[in-house]
Phi, psi and omega in degrees: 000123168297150188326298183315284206303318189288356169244348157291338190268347172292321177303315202275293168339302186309337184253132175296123180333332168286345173298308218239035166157138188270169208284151182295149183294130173268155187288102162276134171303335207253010187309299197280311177301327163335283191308326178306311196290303165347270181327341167268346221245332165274333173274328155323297189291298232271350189273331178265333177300319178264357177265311202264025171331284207290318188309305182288324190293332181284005175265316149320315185299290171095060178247110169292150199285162154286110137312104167310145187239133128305142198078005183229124196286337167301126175281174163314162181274137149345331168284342181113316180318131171229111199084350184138325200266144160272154175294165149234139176284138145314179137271142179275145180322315197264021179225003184260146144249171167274114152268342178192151183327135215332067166234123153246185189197152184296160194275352182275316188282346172266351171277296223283320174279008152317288201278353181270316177288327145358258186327279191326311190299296178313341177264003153095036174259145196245083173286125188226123191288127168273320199195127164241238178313127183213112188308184183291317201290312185295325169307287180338256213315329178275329178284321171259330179296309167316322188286301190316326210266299182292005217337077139317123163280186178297327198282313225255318189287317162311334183284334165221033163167140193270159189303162149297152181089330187243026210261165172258009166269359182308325149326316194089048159244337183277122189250184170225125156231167178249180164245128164268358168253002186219067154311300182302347156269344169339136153062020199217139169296000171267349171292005176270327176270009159289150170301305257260321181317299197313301183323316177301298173359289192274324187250345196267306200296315166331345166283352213062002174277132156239162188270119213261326184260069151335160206276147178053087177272124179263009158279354188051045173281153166291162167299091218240065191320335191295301199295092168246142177254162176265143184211065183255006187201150179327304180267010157270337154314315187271002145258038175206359162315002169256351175277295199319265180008264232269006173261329177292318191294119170302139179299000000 
């Protein structure tokens, strides 16, 4: 053997065998129940996944099932839409605040229209809130007592409020604004020839307000320039993400 090999192997020798090769794998006794236990544990999850799939994923959406409404003999659309409108959940009791002698508003949509009426005052706009949070039950009385006083149809009523169940102020996200210097346009498409109007224009999306029935709507709501939402937060996207859909959609 030559020197160089005798000293490489000498070189080699000098390092402990654990250094130079990993140690044989030891047997775990419990290996096979490990995997059993595995194996249950994937059939299990994977067994809820296919019972409450749809449940969780509509919870996650936070798309409320359609409601059938008495008195109006049409059913809901393949979309959920009845009359034009989408459903809505309530707002839970505990997500309102009061803003003003009785209007509430979900606590998000009401930080935000805070700081929008703000602005608007400093710029000398008398922006003024009308109508916010409206139960399923108080949506009914507006929807059918009115359809009744006007004697409307259901159909003919939807063009301007929506069924219970389908209003989007039911959320709290939704406001009706005004001119506090034009009253007489409140709630009227002449509220588009306001400063105040304009002003929302050029300013509510810095708020996160959008106007949700815009003139040629693709929901086939009448035009309700007064009428805005709020979309400023993760759950109010995803609940009104089914308007959002069908509005992106070309005619």
């Amino acid at each position: 053997m030559s020197r160089a090999a005798s000293a490489r192997r000498q070189q080699r020798d000098d390092i402990p065998v654990a250094r130079r090769s990993r140690p044989a794998p030891r047997r775990s006794r419990g290996r096979g129940l490990g995997l059993l236990l595995a194996c249950l544990v994937v059939c299990g999850v994977s067994g809820a996944v296919v019972l409450m799939g749809p449940q969780l994923m509509a919870r996650l959406n936070r798309t409320p099932p359609a409601p059938v409404v008495p008195g109006i003999p049409e059913p809901p659309a393949a979309d959920g839409r009845l009359l034009g409108h989408f459903p809505y959940e309530q707002v839970r009791p505990d997500e309102l605040i009061v803003v003003e002698p009785g209007i509430q508003l979900h606590v998000d949509a009401a930080e935000a229209l805070d700081g929008m009426l703000r602005a608007a005052a400093a710029e000398g706009i008398d922006l003024r809130l009308l109508s916010g949070y409206r139960s399923h039950d108080l949506q009914e009385s507006i929807f059918f007592d009115v359809a009744s006083e006007r004697n409307q149809t259901a159909e003919e009523r939807a063009q301007v409020s929506a069924p219970p169940g389908y209003s989007e102020h039911s959320t709290g996200f939704a406001v009706d604004l005004g001119d506090g210097q034009a009253p007489e346009t409140h709630l009227s498409t002449d509220f588009e020839q306001t400063r105040t109007f304009r002003w929302l224009q050029d300013n509510a999306a810095r708020y996160h307000f959008v106007m949700s029935f815009p003139d040629g709507n693709s929901q086939g709501v009448s035009y309700e320039p007064w009428h805005w939402r709020f979309e400023g937060t993760a759950d109010a996207l995803r609940r009104f993400e089914a308007a959002r859909r069908l509005a992106r959609r070309p005619f």
